[in-house]
C-alpha positions as CSV (number, residue, x, y, z in Angstrom):
1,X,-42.6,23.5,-32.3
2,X,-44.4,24.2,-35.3
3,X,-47.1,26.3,-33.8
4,X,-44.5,28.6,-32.5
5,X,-41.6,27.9,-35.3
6,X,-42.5,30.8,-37.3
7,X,-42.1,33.5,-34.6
8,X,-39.3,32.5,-33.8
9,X,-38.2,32.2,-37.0
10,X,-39.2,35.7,-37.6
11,X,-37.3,37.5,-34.8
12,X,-34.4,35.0,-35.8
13,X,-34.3,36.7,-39.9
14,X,-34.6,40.2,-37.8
15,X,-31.3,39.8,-36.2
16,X,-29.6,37.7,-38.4
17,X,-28.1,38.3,-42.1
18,X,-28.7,34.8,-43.5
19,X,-31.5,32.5,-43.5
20,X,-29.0,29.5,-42.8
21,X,-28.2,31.6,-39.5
22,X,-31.6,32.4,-39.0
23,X,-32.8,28.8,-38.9
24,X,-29.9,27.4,-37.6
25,X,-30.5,29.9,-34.3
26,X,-34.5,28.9,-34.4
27,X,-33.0,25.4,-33.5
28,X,-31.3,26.7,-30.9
29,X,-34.0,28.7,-29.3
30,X,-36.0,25.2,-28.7
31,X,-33.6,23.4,-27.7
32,X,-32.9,25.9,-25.2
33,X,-36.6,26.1,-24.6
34,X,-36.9,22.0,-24.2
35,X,-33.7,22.1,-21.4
36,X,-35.6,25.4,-19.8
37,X,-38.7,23.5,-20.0
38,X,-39.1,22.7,-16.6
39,X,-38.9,26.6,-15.7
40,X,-42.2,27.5,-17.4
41,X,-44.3,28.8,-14.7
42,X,-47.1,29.6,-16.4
43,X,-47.7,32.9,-15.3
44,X,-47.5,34.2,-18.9
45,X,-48.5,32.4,-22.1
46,X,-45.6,30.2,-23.5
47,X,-45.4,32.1,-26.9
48,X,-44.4,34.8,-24.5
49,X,-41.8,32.5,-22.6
50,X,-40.2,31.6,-25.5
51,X,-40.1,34.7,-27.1
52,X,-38.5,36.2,-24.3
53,X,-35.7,33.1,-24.6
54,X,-35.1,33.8,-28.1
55,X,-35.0,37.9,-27.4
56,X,-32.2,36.4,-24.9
57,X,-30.4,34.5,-27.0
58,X,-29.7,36.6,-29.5
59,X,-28.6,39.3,-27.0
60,X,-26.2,36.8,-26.0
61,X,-25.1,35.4,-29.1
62,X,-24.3,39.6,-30.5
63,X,-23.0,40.2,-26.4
64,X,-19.9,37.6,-27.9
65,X,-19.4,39.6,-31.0
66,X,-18.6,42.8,-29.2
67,X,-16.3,46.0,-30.7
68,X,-12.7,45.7,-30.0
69,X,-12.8,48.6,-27.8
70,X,-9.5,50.7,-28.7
71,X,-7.6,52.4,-25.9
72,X,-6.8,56.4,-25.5
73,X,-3.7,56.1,-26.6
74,X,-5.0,54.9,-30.4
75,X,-4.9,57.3,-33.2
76,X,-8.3,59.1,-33.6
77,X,-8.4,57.8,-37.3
78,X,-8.7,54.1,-36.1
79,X,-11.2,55.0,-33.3
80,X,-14.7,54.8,-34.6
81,X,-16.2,55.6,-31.5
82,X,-19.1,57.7,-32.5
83,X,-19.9,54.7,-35.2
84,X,-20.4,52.2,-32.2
85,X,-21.9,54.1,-29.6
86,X,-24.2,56.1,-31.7
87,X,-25.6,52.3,-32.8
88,X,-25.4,51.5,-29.4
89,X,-27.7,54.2,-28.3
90,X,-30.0,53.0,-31.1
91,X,-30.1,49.4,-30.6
92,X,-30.9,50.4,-26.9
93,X,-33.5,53.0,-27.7
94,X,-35.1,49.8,-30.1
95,X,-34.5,47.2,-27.3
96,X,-36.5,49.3,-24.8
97,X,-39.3,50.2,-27.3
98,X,-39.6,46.3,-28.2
99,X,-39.8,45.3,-24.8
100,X,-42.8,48.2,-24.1
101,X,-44.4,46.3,-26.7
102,X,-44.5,43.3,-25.8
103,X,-45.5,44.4,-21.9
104,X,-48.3,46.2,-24.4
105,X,-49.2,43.0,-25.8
106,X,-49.6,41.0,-23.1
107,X,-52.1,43.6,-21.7
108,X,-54.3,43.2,-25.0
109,X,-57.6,41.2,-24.3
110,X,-56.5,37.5,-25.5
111,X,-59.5,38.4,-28.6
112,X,-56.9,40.9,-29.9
113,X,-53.9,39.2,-28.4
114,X,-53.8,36.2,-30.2
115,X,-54.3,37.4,-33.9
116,X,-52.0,39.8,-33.4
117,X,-48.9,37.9,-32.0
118,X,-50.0,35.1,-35.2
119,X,-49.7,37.6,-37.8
120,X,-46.7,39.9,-36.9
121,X,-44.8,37.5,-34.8
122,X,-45.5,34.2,-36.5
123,X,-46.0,35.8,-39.7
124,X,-49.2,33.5,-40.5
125,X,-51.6,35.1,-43.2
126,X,-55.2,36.1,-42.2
127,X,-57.0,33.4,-43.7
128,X,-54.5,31.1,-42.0
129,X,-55.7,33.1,-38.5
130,X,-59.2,32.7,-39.6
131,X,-59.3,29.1,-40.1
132,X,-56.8,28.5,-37.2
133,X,-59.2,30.5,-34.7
134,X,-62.5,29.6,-36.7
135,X,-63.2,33.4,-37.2
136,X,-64.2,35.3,-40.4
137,X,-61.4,36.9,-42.1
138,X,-63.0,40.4,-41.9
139,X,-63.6,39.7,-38.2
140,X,-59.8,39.1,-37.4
141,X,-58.8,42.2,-39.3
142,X,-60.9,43.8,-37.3
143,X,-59.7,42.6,-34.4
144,X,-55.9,43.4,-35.3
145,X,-57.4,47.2,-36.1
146,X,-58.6,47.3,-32.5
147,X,-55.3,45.4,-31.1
148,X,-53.5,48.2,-32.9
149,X,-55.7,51.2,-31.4
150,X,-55.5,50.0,-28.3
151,X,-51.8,50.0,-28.2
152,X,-51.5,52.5,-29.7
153,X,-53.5,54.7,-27.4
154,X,-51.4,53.1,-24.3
155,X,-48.1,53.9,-26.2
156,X,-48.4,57.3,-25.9
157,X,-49.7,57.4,-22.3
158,X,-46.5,55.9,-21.6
């Protein structure tokens, strides 16, 4: 838990407009995690499982808080309809891009991979990632600068 904690915590702040919400949902996540423990496969890395659960999650937890959708027969005034599904279209549009990502991610070599997903996704500092992985600062900046090419060069071929 404490090795993943802070990227979790991290996509928890994102979505959520507290930091009592925020952790109280990063409790969530593992529980959710320890019950779903027994459906890890393995065919991904488990920072990637469990980010996926808590990318689930809080789909779920905003899927309860929908818009009361108001009928036809409303008055336009109370109908804030191009509000809700201009949104919509952006939190899609955001969705899809975050999930391209992450499938861009995964693809990195695990060199790039790993000090990547520490410093954007846990939010660990770089000398944290150097003494973690027993690499030179300089050497894990540059291997975040050639993370970041790389996905970046694959982004737009998508």
């Amino acid at each position: 838990m404490k090795r993943y904690q802070g990227m979790v915590f991290s996509q928890a702040s994102k979505a959520f407009s507290t930091q009592e919400e925020a952790e109280d949902f990063t409790q969530e996540v593992f529980l959710k995690a320890y019950e779903a423990l027994s459906t890890f496969r393995g065919e991904a890395q488990f920072s990637t499982w469990l980010f996926q659960i808590a990318r689930n999650e809080i789909s779920r937890h905003f899927k309860k808080k929908k818009p009361i959708v108001h009928t036809l027969d409303e008055s336009h005034e109370s109908h804030p309809s191009t509000v809700s599904q201009s949104s919509f279209a952006e939190d899609l549009a955001k969705e899809e891009e975050g999930n391209l990502l992450r499938q861009l991610i995964s693809r990195l070599p695990l060199v790039y991979q790993r000090p990547i997903i520490l410093h954007y996704f846990e939010n660990r500092s770089l000398k944290e990632i150097s003494l973690d992985m027993d690499i030179k600062i300089n050497t894990i900046k540059s291997h975040i600068s050639r993370g970041k090419d790389l996905i970046r060069k694959w982004w737009q071929h998508e």
